[in-house]
C-alpha positions in Angstrom: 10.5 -1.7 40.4 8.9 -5.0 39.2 9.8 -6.3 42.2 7.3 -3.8 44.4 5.0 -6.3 43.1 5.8 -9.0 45.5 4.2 -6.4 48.2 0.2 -7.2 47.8 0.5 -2.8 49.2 1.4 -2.6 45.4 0.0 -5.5 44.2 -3.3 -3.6 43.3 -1.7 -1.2 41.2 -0.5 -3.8 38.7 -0.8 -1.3 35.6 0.6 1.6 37.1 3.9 -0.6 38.7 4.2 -2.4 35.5 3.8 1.0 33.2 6.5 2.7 35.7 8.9 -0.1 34.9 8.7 -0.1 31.0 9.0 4.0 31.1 12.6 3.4 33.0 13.6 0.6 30.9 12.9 3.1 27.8 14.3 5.7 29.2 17.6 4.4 30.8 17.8 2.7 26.7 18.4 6.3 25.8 20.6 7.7 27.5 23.2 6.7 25.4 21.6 9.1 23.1 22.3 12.2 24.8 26.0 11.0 26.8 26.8 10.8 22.7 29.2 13.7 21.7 27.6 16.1 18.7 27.5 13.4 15.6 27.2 14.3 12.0 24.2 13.6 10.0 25.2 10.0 9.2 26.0 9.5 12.7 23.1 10.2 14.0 20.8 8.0 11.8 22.7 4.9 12.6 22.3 5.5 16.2 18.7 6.2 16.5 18.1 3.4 13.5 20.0 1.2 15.6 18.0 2.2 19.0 14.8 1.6 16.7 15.6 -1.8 15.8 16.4 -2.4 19.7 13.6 -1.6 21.2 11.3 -2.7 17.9 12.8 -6.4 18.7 12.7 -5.9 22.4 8.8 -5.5 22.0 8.4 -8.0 19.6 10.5 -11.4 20.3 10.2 -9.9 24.5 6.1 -10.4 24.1 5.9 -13.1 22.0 7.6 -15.2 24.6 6.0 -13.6 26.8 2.6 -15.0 26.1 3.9 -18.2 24.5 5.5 -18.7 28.1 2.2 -17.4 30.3 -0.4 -19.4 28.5 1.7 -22.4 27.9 1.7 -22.8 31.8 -2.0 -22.0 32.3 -3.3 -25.3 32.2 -6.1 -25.3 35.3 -8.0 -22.2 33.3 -11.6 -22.5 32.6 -12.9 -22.8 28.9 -14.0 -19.0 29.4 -10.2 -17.8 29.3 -10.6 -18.7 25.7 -12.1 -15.2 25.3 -9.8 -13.1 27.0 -6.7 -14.7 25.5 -8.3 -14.3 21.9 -8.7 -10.5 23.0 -4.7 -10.6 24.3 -3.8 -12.2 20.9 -5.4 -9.7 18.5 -4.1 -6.8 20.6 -0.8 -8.0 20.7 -0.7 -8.4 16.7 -1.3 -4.8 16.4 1.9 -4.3 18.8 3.6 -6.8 16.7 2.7 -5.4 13.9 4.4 -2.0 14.3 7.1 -3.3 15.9 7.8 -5.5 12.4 7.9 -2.5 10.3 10.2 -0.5 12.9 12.5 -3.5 12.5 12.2 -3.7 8.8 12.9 0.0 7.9 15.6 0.2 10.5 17.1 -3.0 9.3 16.8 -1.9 5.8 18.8 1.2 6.2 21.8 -0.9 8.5 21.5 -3.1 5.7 22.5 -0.3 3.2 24.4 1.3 5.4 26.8 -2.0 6.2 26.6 -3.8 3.1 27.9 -2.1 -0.6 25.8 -4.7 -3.1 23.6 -7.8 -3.4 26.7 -9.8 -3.8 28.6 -8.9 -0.8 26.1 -11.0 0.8 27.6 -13.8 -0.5 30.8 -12.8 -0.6 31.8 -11.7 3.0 31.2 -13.4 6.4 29.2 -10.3 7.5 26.7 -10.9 4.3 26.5 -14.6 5.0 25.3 -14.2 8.6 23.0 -11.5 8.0 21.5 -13.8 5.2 21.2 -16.3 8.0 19.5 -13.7 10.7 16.9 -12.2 7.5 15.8 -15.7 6.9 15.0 -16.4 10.6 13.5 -13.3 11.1 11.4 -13.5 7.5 10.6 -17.4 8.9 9.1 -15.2 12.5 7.2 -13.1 10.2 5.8 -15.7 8.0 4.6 -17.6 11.4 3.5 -14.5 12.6 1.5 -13.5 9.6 -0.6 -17.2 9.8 -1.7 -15.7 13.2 -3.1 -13.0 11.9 -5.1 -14.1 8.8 -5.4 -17.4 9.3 -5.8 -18.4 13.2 -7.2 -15.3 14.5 -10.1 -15.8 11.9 -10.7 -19.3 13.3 -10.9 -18.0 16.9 -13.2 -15.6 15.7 -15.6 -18.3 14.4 -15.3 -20.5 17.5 -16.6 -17.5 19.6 -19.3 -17.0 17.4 -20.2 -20.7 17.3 -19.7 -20.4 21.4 -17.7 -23.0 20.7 -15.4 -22.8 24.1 -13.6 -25.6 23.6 -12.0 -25.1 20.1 -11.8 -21.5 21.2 -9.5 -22.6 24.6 -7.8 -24.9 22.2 -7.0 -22.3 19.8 -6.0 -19.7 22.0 -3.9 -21.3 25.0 -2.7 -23.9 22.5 -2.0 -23.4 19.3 -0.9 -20.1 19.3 1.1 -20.1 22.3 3.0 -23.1 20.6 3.0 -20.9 16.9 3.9 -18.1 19.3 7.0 -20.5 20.8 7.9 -21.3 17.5 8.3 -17.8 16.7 10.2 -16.8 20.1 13.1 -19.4 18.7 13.5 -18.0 15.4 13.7 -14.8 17.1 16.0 -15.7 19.5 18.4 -17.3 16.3 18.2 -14.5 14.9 19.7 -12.6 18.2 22.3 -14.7 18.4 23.5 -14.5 14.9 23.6 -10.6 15.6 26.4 -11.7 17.8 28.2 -12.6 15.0 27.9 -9.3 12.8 31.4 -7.8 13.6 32.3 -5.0 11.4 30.8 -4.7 7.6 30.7 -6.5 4.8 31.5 -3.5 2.8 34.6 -3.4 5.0 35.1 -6.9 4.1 34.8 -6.7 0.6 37.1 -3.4 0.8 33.7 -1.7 -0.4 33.7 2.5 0.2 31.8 3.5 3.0 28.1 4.7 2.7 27.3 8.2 2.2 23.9 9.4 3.4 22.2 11.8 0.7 18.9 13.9 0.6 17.7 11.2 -2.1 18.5 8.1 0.3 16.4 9.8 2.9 13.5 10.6 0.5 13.7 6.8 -0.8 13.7 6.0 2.9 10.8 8.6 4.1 9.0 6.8 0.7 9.7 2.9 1.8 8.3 3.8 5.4 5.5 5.5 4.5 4.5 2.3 1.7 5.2 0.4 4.9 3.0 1.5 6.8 0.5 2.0 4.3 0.8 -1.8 3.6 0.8 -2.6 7.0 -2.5 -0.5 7.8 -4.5 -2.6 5.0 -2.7 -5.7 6.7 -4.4 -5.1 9.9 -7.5 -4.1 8.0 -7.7 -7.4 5.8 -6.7 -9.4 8.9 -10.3 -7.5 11.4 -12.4 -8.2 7.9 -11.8 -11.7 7.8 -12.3 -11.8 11.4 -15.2 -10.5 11.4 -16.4 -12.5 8.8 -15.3 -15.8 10.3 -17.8 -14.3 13.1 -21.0 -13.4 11.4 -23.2 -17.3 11.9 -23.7 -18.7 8.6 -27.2 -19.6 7.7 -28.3 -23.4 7.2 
């Protein structure tokens, strides 16, 4: 489908090509879904935690390379693409955003789900490697987070200076490079998912999980702090924007 957009015939209907593509993709993702024999109630929360945390990292580490890539290879742009790309980095953060808690209440439930204690990830080969992914992906998030409350605010003050310069600097260079930076974690962290073979309560000779009403009220609890959390994150992060934008008097 992506490819109709070699035709300049479909060319001018960029969005719609582009939307029809990413509805397919989605779709065909979950199929699996609905092929699935009838699955019991544990069953079915792995899979659809497990097509969460798919698509949650497809949108996340898939558009933060993305950009990193595109604006890394803009380099005959006018100082006036500062503004859009400031407006594509801030809108992208709230995509990023809610695709960082989908991967951290998904992941949080695997987590239980494939691993008995704390000291099973020490233990086993399983918990050492998921130690290894959490910290890349924590290292992503961290990088991520110093886009949103600290560089964003910076753009925001070079646009109200009309400072174009240190506004194209900002946006088509530092945070495609921050943006790179977090690609490669992201991408370490896929490939130590290669590596999770079986569990470490497996490993450890561990019981199996069982899925309760109270796990599933803890979990409904954690998502809903999440996302509470996450709503004042995005919050703080326009504030401080917002006031890195109002002029300052002499």
């Amino acid at each position: 489908v992506l490819m109709l957009l070699w035709t300049p015939r479909f060319r001018v209907q960029l969005t719609g090509v582009t939307s029809l593509a990413l509805a397919i993709t989605l779709v065909s993702h979950q199929i699996t879904l609905f092929t699935t024999p009838s699955l019991a109630l544990d069953g079915a929360v792995d899979m659809v935690a497990n097509h969460v945390h798919v698509i949650a990292v497809s949108v996340w580490m898939g558009g933060v390379a993305g950009l990193a890539a595109l604006a890394l290879v803009r380099n005959k742009l006018t100082d006036a693409a500062g503004v859009l790309w400031v407006q594509l980095w801030s809108r992208f953060g709230t995509v990023a955003l809610t695709a960082v808690g989908c991967i951290v209440i998904s992941g949080l439930y695997m987590a239980w789900d494939l691993v008995g204690s704390p000291a099973e990830l020490f233990t086993t080969r399983f918990g050492n490697v998921l130690l290894v992914k959490v910290t890349l992906v924590a290292a992503a998030v961290l990088i991520g987070g110093s886009h949103e409350f600290f560089l964003l605010p910076r753009m925001a003050r070079a646009r109200a200076a009309g400072d174009r310069g240190s506004l194209f600097g900002l946006a088509l260079r530092t945070a495609p490079l921050l943006a790179a930076t977090e690609a490669t974690l992201g991408g370490g962290a896929l490939l130590a998912m290669t590596f999770l073979n079986g569990s470490a309560r497996k490993q450890a000779g561990d019981a199996a999980s069982t899925l309760s009403y109270n796990v599933i009220g803890l979990g409904i609890f954690l998502a809903v702090g999440l996302a509470g959390s996450f709503v004042i994150t995005a919050k703080l992060s326009e504030r401080l924007a917002a006031g890195a934008a109002q002029p300052t008097s002499a």
